[in-house]
C-alpha positions as CSV (number, residue, x, y, z in Angstrom):
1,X,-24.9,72.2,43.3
2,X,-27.2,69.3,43.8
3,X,-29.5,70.0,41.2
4,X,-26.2,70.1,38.9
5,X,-25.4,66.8,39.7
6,X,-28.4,65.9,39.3
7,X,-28.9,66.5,35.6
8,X,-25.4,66.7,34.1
9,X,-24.0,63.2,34.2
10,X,-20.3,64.4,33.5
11,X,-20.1,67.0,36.6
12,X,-21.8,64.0,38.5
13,X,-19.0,61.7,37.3
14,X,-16.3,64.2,37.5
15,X,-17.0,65.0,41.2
16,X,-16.8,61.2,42.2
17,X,-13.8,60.7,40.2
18,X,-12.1,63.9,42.1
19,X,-13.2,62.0,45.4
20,X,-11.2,59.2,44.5
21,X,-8.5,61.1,43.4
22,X,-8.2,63.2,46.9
23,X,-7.4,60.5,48.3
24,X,-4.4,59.1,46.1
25,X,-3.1,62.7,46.5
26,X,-3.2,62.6,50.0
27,X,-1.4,59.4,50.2
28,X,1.2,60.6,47.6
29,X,2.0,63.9,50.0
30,X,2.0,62.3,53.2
31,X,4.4,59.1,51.2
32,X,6.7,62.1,49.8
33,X,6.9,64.0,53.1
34,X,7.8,61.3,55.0
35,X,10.2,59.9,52.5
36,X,11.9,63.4,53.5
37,X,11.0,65.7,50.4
38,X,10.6,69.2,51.3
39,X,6.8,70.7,51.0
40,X,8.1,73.0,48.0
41,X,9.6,70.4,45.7
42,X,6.6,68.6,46.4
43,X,4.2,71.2,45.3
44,X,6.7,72.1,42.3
45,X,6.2,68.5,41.1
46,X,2.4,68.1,41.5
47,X,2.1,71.3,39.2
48,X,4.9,71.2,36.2
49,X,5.1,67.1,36.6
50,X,1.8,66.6,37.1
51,X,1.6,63.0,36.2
52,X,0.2,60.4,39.4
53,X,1.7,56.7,39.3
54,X,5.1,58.3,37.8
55,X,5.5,60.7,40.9
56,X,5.0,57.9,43.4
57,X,7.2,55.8,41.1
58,X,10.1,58.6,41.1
59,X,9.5,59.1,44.8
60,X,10.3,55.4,45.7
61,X,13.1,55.5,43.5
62,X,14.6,58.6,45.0
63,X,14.2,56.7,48.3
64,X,16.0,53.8,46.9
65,X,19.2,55.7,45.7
66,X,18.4,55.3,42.1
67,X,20.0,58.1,39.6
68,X,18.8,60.7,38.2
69,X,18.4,59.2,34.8
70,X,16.9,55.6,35.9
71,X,13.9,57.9,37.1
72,X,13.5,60.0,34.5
73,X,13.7,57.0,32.3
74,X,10.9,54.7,34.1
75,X,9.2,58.1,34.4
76,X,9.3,59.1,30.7
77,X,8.1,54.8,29.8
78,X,5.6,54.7,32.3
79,X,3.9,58.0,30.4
80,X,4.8,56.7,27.4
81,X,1.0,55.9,26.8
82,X,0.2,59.8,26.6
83,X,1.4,59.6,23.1
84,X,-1.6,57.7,21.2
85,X,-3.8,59.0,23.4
86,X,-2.8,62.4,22.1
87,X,-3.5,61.0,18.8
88,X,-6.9,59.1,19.8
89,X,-8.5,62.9,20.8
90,X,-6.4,65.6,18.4
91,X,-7.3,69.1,17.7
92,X,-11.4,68.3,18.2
93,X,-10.7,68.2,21.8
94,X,-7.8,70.1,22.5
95,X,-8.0,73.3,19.7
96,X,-5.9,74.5,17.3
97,X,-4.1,76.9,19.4
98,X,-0.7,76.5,20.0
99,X,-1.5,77.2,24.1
100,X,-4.7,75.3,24.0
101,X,-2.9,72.1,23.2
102,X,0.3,72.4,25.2
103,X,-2.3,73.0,28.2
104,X,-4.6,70.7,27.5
105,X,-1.8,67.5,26.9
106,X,-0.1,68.8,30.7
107,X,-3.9,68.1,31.8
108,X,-3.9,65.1,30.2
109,X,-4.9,61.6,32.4
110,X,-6.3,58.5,31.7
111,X,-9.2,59.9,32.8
112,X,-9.7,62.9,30.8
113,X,-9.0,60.8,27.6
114,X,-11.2,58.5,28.8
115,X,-14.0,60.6,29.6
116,X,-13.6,62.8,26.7
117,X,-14.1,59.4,23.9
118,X,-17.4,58.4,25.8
119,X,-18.9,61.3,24.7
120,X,-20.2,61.3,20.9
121,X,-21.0,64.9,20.2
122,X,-17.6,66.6,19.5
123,X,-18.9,69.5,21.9
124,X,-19.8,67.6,24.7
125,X,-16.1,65.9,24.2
126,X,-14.4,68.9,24.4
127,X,-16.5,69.9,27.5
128,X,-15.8,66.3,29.5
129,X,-12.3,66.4,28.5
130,X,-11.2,69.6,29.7
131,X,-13.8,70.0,33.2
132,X,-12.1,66.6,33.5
133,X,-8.5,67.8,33.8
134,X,-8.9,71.1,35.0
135,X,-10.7,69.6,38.2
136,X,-8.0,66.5,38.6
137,X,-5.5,68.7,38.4
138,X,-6.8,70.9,41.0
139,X,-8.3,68.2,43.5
140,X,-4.2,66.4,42.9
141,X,-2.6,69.5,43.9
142,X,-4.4,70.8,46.9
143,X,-5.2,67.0,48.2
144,X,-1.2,65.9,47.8
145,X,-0.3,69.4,49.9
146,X,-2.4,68.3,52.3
147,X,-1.1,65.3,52.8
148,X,2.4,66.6,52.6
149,X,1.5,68.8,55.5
150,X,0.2,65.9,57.7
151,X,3.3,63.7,56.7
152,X,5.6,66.1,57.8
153,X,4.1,66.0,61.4
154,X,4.2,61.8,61.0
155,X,7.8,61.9,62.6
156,X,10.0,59.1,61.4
157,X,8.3,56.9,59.0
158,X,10.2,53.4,59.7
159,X,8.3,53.6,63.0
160,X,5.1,54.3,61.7
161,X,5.4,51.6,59.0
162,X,4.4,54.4,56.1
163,X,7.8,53.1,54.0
164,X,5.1,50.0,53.8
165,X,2.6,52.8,52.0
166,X,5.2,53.5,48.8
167,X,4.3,49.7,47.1
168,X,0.9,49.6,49.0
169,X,-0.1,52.4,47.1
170,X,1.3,51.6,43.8
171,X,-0.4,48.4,44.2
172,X,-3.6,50.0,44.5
173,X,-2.7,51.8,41.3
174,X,-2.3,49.1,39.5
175,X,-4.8,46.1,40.2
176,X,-7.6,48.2,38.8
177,X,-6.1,47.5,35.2
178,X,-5.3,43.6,35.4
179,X,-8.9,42.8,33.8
180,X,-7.5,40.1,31.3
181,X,-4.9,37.3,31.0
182,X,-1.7,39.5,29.2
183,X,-2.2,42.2,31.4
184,X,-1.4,40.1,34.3
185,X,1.3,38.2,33.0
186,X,3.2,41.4,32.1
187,X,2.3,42.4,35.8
188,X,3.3,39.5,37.3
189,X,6.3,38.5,35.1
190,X,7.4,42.3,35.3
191,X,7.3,42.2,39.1
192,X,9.2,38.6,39.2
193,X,12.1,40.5,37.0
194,X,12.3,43.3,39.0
195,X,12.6,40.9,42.0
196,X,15.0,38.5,40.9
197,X,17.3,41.7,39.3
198,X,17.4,43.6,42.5
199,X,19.8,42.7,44.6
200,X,22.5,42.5,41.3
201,X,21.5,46.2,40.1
202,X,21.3,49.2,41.2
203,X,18.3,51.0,42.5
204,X,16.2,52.2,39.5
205,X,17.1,49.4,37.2
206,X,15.2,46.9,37.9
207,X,12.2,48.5,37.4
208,X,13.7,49.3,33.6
209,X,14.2,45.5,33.3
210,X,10.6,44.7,34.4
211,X,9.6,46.2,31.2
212,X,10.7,43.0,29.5
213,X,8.0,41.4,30.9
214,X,6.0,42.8,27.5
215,X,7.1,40.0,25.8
216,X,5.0,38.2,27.5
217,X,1.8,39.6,27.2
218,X,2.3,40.5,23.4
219,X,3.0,36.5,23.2
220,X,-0.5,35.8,25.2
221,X,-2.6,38.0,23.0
């Protein structure tokens, strides 16, 4: 295994991402446990929704009281970026088959895009973008059981502080991708929306009317 890591630079980078990615899915089980959803809907999402930041997202929501609809919405915008980058890799990557590409977009992260357009031989694309997904989505689903499982023995969140961990971790999640001026304005000026809209709406819709905060960084670039 060593000697693999050694010489192929995208297992190398694969395994660290999938270290990194254990623990988000840990956090994400042991959040959704002890916000009080069941071990089976848990493991039901990881596998059909399969799609990190949204299921925290939808989590907190649900916590909140929000609908049904506000969290598919915010859910369905935040992924909303899945679209060009379906477009940005194609049929090269994912095949022609019918099967190949409705697998290979529910594998679909940042990630495995991002991995996948580093690479300049078409071969070694295909190769990056699918050990990629197929080993995210396996690290995501066994590490966010496993933190559902320790949740679930947490007790009562409130006196544990984890109702703290929902915009900790989303924060996390975030800062990584505020690397120039628009993207934090749209963060920050998305956040100050959300916060003055709050107590006037309810839960779910505040988030919808962060989004206006876009105007703002499409102004600043």
């Amino acid at each position: 295994m060593r000697s693999i890591l050694r010489t192929d630079p995208i297992a190398r980078d694969v395994t660290a991402l999938c270290a990194a990615a254990a623990v988000v899915g840990l956090s994400f089980g042991a959040i959704a446990s002890a916000g009080g959803v069941p071990l089976a809907q848990i493991m039901v999402m990881n596998a059909f929704v399969y799609a990190g930041g949204a299921q925290f997202l939808a989590v907190g929501l649900a916590g909140a009281g929000a609908t049904a609809v506000a969290i598919i919405a915010a859910g369905l915008l935040l992924n909303a970026r899945h679209l060009p980058f379906g477009l940005a890799i194609g049929n090269e990557v994912l095949g022609a088959s019918r099967w190949g590409r409705l697998l290979g977009s529910h594998l679909m992260t940042d990630e495995s895009v991002a991995f996948a357009l580093a690479q300049e031989d078409p071969g070694r694309r295909r190769r990056a973008y699918w050990m990629t997904g197929i080993a995210l989505f396996l690290t995501w689903n066994v590490s966010a059981a496993a933190g559902a499982v320790v949740g679930s023995a947490l007790g009562d969140p409130d006196t544990l502080g984890i109702d703290a961990a929902f915009p900790a971790a989303l924060l996390a999640l975030t800062l990584p991708s505020l690397k120039d001026r628009p993207s934090t304005l749209v963060a920050l000026g998305g956040a100050a929306l959300a916060l003055v809209s709050t107590p006037w709406l309810p839960a779910g819709l505040p988030v919808l009317v962060a989004l206006l905060a876009l105007v703002l960084g499409r102004r600043s670039s």
